[in-house]
Backbone as a printed PyTorch tensor [residue, N CA C, xyz], in Angstrom:
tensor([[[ 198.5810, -130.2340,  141.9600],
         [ 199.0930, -131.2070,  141.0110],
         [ 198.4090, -131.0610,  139.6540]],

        [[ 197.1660, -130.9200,  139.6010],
         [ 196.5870, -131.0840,  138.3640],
         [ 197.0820, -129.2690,  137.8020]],

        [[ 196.6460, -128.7550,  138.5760],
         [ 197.2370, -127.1670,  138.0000],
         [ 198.7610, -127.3610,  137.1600]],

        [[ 199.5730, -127.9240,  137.8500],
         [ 200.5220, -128.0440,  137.2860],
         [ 201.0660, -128.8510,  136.2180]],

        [[ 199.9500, -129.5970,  135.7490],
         [ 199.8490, -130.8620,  134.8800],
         [ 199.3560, -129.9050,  133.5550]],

        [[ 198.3280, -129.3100,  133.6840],
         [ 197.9730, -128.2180,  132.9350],
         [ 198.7450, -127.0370,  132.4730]],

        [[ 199.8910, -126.8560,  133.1660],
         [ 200.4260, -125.8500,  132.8490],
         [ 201.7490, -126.6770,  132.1100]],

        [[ 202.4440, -127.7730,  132.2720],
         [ 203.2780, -128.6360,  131.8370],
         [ 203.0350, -128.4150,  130.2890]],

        [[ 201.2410, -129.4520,  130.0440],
         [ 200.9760, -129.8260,  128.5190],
         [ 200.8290, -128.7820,  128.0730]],

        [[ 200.4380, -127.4700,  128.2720],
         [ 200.3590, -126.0490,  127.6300],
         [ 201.5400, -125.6770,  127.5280]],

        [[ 202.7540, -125.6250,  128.2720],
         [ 203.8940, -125.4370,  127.6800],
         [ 204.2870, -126.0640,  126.3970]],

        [[ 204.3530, -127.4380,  126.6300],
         [ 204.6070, -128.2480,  125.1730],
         [ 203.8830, -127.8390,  124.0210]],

        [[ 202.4960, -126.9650,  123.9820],
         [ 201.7010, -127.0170,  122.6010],
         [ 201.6550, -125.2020,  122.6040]],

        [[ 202.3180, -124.9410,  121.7410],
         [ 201.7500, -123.3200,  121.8120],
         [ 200.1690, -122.7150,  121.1740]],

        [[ 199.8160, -123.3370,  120.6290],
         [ 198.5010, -123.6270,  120.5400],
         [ 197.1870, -123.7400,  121.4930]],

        [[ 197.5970, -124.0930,  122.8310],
         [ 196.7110, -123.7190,  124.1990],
         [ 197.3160, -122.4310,  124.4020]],

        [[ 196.1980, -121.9400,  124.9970],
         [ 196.0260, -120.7780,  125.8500],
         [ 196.9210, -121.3760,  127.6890]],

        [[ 197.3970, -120.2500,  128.2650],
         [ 197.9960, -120.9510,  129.4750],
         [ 196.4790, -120.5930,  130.5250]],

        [[ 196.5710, -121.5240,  131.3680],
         [ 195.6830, -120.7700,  133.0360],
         [ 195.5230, -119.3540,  133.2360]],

        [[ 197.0640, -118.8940,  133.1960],
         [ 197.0990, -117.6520,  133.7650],
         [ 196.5220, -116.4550,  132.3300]],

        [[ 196.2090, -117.1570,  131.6810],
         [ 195.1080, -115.5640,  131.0040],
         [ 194.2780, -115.5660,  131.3960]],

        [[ 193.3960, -116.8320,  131.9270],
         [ 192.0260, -116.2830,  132.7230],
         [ 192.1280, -115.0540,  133.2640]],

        [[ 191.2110, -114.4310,  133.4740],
         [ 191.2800, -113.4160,  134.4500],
         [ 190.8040, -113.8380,  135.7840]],

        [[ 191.1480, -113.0570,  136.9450],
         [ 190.8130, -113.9230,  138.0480],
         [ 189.4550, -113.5910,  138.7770]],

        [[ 189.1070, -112.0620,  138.2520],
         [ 187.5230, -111.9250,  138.5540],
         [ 186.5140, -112.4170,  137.8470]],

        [[ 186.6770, -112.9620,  136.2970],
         [ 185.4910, -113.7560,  136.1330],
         [ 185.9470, -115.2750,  136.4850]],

        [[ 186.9070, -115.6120,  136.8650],
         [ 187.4720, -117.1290,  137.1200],
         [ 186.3660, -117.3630,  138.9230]],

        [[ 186.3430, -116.3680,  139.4620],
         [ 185.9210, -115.9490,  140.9250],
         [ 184.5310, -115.7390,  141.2390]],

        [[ 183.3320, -114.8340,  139.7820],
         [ 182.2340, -114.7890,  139.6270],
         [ 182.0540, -116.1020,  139.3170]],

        [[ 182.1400, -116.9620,  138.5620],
         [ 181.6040, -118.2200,  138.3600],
         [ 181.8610, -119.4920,  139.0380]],

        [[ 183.1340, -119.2160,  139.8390],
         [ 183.4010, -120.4200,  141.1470],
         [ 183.6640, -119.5070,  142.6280]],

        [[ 182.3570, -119.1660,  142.8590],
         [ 182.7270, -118.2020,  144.2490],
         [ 183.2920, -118.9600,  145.4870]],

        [[ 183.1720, -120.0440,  145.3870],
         [ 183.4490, -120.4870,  146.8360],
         [ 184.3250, -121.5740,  146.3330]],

        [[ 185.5730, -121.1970,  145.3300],
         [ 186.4790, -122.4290,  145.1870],
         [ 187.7650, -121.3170,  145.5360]],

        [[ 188.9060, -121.7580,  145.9850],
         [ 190.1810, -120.7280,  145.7190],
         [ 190.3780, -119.7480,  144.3430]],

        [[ 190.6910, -118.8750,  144.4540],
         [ 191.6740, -118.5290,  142.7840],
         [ 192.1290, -119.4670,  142.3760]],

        [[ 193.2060, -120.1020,  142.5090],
         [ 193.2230, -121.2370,  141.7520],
         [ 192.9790, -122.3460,  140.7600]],

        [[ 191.7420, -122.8080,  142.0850],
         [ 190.8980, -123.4800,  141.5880],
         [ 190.0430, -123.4960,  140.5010]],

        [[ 189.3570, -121.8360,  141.4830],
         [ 188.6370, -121.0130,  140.5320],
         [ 189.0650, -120.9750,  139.1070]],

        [[ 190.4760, -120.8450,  138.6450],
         [ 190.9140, -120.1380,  137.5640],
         [ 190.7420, -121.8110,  136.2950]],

        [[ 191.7450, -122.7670,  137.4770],
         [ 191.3670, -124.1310,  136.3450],
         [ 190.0970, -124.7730,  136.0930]],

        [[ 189.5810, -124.5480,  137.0770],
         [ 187.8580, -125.0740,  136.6340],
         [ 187.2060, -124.0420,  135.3110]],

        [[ 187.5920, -122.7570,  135.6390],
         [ 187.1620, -121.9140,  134.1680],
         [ 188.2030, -122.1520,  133.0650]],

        [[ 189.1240, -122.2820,  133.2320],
         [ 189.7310, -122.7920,  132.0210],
         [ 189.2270, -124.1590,  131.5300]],

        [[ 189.2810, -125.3860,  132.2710],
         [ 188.5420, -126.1990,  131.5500],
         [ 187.0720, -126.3860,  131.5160]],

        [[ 186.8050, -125.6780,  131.8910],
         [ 184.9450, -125.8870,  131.4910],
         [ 184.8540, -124.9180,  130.2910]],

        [[ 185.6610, -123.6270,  130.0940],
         [ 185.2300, -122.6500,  129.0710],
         [ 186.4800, -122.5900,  128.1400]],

        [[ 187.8360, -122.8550,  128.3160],
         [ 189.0430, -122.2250,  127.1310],
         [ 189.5860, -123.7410,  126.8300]],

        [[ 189.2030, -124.9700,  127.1830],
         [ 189.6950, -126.0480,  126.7320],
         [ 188.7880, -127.0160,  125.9760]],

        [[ 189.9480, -127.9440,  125.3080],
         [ 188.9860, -128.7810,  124.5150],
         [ 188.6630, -130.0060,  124.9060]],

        [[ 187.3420, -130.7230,  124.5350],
         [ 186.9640, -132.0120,  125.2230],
         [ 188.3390, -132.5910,  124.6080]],

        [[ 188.9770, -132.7140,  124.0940],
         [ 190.4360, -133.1630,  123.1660],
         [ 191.4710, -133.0610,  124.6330]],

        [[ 191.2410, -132.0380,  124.6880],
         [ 192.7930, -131.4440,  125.8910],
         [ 192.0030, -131.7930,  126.9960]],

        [[ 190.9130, -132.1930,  127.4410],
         [ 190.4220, -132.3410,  128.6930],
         [ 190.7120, -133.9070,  129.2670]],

        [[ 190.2630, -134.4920,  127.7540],
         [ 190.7320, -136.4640,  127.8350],
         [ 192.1010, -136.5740,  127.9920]],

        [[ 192.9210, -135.8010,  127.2510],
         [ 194.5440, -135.8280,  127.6800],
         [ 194.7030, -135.2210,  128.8260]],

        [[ 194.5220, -134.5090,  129.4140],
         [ 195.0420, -133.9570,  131.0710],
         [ 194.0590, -135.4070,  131.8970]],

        [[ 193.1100, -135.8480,  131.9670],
         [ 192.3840, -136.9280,  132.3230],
         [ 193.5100, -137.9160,  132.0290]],

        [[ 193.8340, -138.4220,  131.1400],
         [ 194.3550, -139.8280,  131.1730],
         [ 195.9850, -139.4920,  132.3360]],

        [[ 196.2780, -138.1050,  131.5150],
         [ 197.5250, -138.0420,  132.7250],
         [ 197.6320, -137.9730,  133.5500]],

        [[ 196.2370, -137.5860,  134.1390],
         [ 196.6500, -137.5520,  135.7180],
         [ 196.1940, -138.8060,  136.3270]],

        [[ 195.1140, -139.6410,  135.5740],
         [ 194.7160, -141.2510,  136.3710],
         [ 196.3610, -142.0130,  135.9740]],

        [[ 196.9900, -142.0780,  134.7440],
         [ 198.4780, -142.3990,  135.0440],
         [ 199.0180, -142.0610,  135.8140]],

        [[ 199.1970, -140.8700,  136.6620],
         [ 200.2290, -140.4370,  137.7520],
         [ 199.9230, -140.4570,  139.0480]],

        [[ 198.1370, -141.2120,  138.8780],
         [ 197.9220, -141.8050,  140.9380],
         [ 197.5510, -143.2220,  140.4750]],

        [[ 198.5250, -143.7910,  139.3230],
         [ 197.9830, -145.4930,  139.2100],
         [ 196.7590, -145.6470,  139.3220]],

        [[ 195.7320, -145.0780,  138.5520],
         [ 194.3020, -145.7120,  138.9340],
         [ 193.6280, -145.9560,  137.4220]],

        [[ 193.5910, -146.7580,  136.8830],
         [ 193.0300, -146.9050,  135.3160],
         [ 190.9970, -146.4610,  135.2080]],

        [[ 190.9480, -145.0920,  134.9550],
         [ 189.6480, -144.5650,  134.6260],
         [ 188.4930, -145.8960,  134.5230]],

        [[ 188.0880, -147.0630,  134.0680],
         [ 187.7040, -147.9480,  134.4950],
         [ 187.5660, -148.1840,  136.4440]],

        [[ 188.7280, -148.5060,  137.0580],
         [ 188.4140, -148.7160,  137.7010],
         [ 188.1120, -147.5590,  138.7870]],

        [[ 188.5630, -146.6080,  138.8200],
         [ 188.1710, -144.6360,  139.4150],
         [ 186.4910, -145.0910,  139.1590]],

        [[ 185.8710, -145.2450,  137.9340],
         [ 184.3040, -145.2210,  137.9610],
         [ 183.6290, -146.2000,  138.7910]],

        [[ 184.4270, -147.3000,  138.6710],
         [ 183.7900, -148.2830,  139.4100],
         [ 183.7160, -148.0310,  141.0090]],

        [[ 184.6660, -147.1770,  141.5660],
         [ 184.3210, -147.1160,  142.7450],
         [ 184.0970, -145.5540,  143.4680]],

        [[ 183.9750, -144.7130,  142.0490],
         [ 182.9150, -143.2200,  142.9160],
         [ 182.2750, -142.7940,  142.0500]],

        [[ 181.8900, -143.9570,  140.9130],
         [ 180.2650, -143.2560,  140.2210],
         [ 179.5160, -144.5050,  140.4260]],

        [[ 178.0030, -143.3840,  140.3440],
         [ 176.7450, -144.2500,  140.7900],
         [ 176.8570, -145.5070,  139.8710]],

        [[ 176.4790, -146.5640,  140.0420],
         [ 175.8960, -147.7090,  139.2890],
         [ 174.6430, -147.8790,  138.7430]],

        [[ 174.2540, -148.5810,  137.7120],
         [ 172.9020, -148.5890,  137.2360],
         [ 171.7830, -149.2990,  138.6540]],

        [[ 172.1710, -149.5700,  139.2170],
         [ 170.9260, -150.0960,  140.2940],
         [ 170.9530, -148.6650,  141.3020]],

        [[ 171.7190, -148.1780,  141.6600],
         [ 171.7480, -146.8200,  142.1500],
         [ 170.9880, -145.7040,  141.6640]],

        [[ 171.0860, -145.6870,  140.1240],
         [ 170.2600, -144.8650,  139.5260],
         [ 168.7510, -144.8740,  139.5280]],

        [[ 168.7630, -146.1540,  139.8210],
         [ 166.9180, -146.8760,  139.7460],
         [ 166.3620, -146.4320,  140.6330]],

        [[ 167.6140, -147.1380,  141.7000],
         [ 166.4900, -146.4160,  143.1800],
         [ 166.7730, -144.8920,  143.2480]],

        [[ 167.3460, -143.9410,  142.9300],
         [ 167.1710, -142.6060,  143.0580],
         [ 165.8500, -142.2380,  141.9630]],

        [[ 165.9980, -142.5980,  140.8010],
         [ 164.3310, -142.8540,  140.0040],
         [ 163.6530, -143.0240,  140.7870]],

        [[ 163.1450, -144.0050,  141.2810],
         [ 162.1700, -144.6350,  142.1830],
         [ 161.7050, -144.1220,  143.1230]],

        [[ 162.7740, -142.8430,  143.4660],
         [ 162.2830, -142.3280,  144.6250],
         [ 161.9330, -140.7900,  144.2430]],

        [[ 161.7090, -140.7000,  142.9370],
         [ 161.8280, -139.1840,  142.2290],
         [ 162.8970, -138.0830,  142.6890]],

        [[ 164.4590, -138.5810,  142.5440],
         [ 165.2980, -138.0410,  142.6980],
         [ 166.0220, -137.3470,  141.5700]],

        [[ 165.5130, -137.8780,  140.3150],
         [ 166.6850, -138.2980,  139.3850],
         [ 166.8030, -137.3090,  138.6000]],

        [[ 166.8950, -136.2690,  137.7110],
         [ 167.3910, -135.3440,  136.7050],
         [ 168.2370, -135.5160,  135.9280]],

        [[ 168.6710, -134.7880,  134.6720],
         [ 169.4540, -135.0110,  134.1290],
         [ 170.2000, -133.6160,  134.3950]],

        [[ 171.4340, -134.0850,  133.3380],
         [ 173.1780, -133.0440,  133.4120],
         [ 173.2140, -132.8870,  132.2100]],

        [[ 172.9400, -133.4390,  130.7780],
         [ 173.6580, -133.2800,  129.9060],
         [ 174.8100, -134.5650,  129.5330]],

        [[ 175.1310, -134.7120,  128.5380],
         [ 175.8380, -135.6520,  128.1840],
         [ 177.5440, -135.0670,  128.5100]],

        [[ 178.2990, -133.9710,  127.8490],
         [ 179.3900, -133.5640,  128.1070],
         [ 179.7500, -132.8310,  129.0320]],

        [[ 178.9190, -131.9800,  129.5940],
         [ 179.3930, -130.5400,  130.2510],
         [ 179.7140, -130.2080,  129.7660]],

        [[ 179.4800, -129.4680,  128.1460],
         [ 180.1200, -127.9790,  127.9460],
         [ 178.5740, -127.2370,  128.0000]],

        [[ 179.4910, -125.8100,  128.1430],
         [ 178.2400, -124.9270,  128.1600],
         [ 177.2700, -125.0380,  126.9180]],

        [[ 176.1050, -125.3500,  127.2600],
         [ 175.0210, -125.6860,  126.0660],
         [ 175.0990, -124.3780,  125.1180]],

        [[ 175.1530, -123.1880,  125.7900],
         [ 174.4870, -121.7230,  125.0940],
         [ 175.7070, -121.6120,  123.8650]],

        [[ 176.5750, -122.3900,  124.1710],
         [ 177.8360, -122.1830,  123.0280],
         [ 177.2620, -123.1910,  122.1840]],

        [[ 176.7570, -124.3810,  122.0450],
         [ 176.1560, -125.2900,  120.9160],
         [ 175.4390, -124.3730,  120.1080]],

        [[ 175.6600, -125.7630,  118.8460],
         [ 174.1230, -125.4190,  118.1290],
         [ 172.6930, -126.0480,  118.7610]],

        [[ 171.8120, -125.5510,  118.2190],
         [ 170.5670, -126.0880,  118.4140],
         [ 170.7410, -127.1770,  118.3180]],

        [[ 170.6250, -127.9420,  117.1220],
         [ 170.9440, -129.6030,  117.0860],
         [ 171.7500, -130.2200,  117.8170]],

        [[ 172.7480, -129.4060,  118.5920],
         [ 173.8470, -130.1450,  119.3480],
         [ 172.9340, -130.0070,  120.9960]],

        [[ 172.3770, -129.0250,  120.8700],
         [ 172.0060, -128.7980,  122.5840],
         [ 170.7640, -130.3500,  122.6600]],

        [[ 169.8740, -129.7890,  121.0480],
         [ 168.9160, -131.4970,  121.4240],
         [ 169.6400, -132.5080,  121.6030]],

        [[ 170.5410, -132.6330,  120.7980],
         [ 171.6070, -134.3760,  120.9510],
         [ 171.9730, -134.3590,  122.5340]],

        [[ 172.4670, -133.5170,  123.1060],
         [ 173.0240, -133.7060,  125.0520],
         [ 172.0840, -133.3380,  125.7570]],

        [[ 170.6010, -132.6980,  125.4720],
         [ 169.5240, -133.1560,  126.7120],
         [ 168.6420, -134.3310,  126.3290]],

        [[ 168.9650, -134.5440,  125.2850],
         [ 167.6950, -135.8010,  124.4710],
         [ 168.4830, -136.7240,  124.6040]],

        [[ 169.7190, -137.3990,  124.9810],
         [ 170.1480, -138.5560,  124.6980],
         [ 170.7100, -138.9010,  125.9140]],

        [[ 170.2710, -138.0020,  127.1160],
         [ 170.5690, -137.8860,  128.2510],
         [ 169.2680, -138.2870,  129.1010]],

        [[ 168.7260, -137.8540,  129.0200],
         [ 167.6900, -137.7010,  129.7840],
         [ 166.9910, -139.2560,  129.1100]],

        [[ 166.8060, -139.7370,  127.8840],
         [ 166.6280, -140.8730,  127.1350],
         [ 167.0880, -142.0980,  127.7700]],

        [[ 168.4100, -142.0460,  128.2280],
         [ 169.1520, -142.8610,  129.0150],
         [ 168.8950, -143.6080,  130.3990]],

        [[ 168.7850, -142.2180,  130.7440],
         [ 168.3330, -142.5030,  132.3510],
         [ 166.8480, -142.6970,  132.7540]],

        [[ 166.6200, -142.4970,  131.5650],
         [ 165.2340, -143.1450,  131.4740],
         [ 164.9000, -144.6290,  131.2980]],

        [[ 165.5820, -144.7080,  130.3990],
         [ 165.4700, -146.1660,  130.1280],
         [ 166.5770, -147.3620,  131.2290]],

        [[ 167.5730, -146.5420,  132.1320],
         [ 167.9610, -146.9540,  133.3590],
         [ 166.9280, -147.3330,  134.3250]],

        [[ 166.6490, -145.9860,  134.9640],
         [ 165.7530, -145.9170,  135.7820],
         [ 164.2760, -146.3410,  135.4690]],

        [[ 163.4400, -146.6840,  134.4030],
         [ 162.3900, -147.1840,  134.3660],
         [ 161.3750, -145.8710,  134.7740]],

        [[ 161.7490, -144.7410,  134.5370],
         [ 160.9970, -143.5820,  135.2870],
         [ 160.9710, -142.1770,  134.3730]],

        [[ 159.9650, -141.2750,  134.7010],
         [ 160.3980, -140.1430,  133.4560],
         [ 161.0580, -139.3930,  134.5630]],

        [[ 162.1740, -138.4640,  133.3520],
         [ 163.2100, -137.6300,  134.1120],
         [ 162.7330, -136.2080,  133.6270]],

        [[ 162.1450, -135.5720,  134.5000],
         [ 161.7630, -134.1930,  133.7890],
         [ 162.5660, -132.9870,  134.3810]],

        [[ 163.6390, -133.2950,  134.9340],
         [ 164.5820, -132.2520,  135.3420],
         [ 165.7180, -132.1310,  134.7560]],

        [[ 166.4520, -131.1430,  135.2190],
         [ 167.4780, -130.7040,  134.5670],
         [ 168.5860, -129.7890,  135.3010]],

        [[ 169.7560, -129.9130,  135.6600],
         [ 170.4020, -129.2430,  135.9720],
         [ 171.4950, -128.6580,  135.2280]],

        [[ 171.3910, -127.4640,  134.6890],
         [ 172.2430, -127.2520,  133.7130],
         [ 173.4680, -126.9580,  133.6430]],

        [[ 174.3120, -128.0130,  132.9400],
         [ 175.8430, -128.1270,  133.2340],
         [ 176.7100, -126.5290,  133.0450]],

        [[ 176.9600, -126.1200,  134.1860],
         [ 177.9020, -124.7500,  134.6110],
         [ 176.7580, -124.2030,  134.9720]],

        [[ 175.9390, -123.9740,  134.4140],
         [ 173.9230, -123.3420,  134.9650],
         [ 174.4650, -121.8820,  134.8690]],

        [[ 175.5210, -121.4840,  134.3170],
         [ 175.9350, -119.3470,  134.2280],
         [ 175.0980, -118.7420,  132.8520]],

        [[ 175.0000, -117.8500,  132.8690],
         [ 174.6520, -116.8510,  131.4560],
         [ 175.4540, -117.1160,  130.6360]],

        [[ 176.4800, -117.8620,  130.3300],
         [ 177.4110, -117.9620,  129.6570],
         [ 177.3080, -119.7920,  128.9460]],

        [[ 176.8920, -120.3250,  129.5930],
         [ 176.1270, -121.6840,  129.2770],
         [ 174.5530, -121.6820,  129.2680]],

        [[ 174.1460, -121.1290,  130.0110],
         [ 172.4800, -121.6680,  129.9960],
         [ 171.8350, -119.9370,  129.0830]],

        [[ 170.9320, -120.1470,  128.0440],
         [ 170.0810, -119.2430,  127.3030],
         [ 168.8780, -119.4810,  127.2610]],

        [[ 168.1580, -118.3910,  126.6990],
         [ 166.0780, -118.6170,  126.3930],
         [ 166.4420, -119.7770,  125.5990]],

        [[ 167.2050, -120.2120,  124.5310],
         [ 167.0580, -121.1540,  123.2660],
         [ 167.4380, -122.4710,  124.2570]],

        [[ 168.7880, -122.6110,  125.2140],
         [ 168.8220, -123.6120,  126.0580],
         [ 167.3070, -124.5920,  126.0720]],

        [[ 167.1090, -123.5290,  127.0470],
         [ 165.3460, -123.4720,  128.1010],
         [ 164.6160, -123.6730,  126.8860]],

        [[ 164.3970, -123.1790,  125.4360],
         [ 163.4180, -124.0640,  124.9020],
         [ 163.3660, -124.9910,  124.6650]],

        [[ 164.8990, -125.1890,  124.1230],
         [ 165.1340, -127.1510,  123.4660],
         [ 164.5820, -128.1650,  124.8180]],

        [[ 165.2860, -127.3710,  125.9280],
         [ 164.9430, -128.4710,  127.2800],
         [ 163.5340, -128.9370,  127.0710]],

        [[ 162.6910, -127.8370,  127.3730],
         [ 161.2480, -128.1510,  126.9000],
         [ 160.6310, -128.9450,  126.0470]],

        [[ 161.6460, -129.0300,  124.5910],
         [ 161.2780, -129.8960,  123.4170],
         [ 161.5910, -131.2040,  123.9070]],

        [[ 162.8080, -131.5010,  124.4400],
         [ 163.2150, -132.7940,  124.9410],
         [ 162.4020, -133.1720,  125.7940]],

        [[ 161.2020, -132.4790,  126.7750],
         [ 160.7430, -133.3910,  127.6550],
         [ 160.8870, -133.1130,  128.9340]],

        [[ 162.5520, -132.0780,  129.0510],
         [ 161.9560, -131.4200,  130.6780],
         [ 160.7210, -130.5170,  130.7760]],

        [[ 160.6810, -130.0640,  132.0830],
         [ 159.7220, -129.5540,  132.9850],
         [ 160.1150, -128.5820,  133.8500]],

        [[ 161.3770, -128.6520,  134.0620],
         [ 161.8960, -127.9130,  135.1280],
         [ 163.1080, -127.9640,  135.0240]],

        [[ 164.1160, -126.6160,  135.0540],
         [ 165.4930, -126.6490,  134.7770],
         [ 165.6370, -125.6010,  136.4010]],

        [[ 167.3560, -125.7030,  136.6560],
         [ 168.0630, -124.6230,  137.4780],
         [ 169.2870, -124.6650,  136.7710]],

        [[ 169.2540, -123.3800,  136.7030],
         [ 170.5250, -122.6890,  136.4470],
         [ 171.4210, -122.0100,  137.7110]],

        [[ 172.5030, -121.3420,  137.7210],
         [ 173.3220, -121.2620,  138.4590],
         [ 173.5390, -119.3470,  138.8060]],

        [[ 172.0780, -118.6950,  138.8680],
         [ 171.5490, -117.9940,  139.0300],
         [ 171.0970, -117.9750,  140.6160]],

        [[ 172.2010, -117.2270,  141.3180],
         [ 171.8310, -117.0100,  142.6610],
         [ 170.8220, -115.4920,  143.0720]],

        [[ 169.7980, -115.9870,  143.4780],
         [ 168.5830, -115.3950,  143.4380],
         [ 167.1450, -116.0240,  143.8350]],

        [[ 166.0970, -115.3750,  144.2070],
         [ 165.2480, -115.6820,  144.4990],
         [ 164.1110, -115.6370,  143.4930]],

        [[ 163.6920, -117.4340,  143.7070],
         [ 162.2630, -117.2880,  142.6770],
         [ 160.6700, -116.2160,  143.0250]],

        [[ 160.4270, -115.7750,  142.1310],
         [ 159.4230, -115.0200,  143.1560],
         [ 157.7070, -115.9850,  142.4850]],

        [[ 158.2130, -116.6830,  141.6560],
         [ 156.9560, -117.1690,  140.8950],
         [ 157.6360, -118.7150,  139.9630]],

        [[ 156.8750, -119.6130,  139.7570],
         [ 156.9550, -120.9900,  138.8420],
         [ 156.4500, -120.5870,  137.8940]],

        [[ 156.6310, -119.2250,  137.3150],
         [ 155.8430, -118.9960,  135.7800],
         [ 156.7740, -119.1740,  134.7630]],

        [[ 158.7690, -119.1710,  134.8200],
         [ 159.1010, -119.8210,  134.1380],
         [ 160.3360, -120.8140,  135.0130]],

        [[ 159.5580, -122.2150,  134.7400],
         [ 160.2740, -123.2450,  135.4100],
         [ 161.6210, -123.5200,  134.7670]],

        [[ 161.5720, -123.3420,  133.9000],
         [ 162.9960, -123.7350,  133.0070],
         [ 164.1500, -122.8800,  132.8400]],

        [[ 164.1110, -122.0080,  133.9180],
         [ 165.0560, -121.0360,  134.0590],
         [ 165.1240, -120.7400,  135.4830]],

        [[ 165.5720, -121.7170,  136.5940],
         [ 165.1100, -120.8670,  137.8570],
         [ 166.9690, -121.1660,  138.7160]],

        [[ 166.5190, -119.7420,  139.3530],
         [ 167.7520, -119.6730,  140.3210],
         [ 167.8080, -120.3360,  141.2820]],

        [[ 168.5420, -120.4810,  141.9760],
         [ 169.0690, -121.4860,  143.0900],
         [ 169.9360, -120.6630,  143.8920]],

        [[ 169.8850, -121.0330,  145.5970],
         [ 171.0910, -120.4910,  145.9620],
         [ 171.9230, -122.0880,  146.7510]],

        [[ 173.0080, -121.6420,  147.2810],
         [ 173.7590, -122.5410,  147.7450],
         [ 173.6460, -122.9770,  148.7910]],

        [[ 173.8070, -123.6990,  149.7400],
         [ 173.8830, -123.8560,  151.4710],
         [ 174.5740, -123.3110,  151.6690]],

        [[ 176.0530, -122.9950,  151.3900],
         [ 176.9250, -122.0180,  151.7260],
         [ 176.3660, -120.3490,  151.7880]],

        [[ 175.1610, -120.0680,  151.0240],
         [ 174.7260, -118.9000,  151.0800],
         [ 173.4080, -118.9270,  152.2090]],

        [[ 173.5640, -119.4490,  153.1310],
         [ 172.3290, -119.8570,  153.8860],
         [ 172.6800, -118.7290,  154.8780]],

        [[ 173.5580, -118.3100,  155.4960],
         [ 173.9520, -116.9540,  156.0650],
         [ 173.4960, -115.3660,  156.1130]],

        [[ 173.5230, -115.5390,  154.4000],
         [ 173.5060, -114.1290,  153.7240],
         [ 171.8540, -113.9370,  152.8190]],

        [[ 170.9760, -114.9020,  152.9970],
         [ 169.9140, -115.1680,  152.4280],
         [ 169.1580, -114.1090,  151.6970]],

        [[ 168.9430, -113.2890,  153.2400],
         [ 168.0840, -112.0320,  153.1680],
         [ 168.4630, -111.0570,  151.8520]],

        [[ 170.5040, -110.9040,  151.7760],
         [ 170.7600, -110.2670,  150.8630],
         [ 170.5200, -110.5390,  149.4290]],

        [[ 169.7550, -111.7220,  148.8180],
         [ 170.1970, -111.8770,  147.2910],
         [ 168.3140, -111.3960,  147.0440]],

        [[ 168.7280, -110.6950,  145.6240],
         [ 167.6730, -110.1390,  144.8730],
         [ 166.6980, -111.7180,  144.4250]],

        [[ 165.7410, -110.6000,  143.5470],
         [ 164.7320, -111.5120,  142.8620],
         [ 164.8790, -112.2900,  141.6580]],

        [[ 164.9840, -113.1650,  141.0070],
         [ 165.7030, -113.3840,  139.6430],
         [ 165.6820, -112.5580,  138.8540]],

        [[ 166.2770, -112.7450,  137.9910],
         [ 166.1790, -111.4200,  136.7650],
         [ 166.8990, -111.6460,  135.6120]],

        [[ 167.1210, -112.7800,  135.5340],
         [ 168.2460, -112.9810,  134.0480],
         [ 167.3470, -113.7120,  133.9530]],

        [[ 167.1700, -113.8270,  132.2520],
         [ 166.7960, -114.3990,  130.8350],
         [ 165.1950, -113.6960,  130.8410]],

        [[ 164.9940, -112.8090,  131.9070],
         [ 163.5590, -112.1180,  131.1490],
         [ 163.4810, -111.2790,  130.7060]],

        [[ 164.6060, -110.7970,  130.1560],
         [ 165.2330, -109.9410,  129.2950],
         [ 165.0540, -110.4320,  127.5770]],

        [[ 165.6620, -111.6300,  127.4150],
         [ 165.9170, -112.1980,  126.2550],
         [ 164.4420, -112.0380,  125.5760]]])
């Protein structure tokens, strides 16, 4: 449904790009374990759309299952007393304010969405937030300049979306992660190796 909601309003504007230029092997490297499909609209709107075209496909589709965005939050996002006790229990990190890939900002824009983020949930939670999970966490969103601003803002510790093994905490603000879904294949993934290049 939503695929097709997307492909509707891109007809009407010739000005979007359609789904189907993604390509489907980097649509596939960056959502390995979603369908093609899936794969392809999640990279289109995280990377070829605009927060503009993202609020319009959003409002159309909470119009077309009757649910007014108000009330969708109220009953499957956390609440501010929710947030406290995940604080409280040193759960809490931050995301970023928008989700777009940071490495495409400017500097001043990357401080404004980890500084006014992490600021927040701070002053929610009553707790310092020194984490970070970086929204898409690919080479294509997360950079060395990312990982410094994080640092300026006050994290401590970032993951990116770098499947790989840490071999050392010598740089925290850049570390790979693997999935539970990769809990199988463990043995096979290398040592990190992106951004110690930069």
């Amino acid at each position: 449904m939503l695929i097709d909601m997307v492909n509707e309003t891109v007809a009407k504007d010739s000005q979007l790009e359609s789904i189907d230029s993604i390509d489907q092997a980097i649509a596939a490297k960056h959502y390995r374990y979603d369908s093609p499909a899936s794969a392809k609209l999640k990279y289109y709107l995280n990377y070829k759309s605009t927060p503009e075209f993202t609020r319009r496909i959003t409002n159309e589709a909470f119009s077309r299952i009757g649910m007014n965005e108000a009330e969708f939050i109220q009953n499957y996002y956390m609440n501010r007393s929710m947030i406290k006790e995940l604080g409280s229990r040193g759960y809490l990190g931050s995301h970023a304010e928008t989700h777009l890939p940071l490495a495409t900002l400017s500097s001043d824009e990357i401080r404004k969405e980890l500084g006014s983020t992490r600021e927040f949930l701070e002053a929610v939670s009553d707790t310092k937030v020194i984490s970070i999970s970086y929204p898409l966490g690919n080479s294509e969103a997360v950079s060395r300049n990312v990982a410094d601003i994080a640092l300026q803002t006050g994290h401590r510790i970032g993951w990116t979306m770098e499947r790989a093994v840490n071999q050392s905490l010598a740089d925290p603000l850049l570390l790979a992660r693997l999935d539970a879904a990769d809990r199988d294949n463990i043995e096979t993934f290398e040592p990190r190796q992106r951004y110690f290049t930069e």
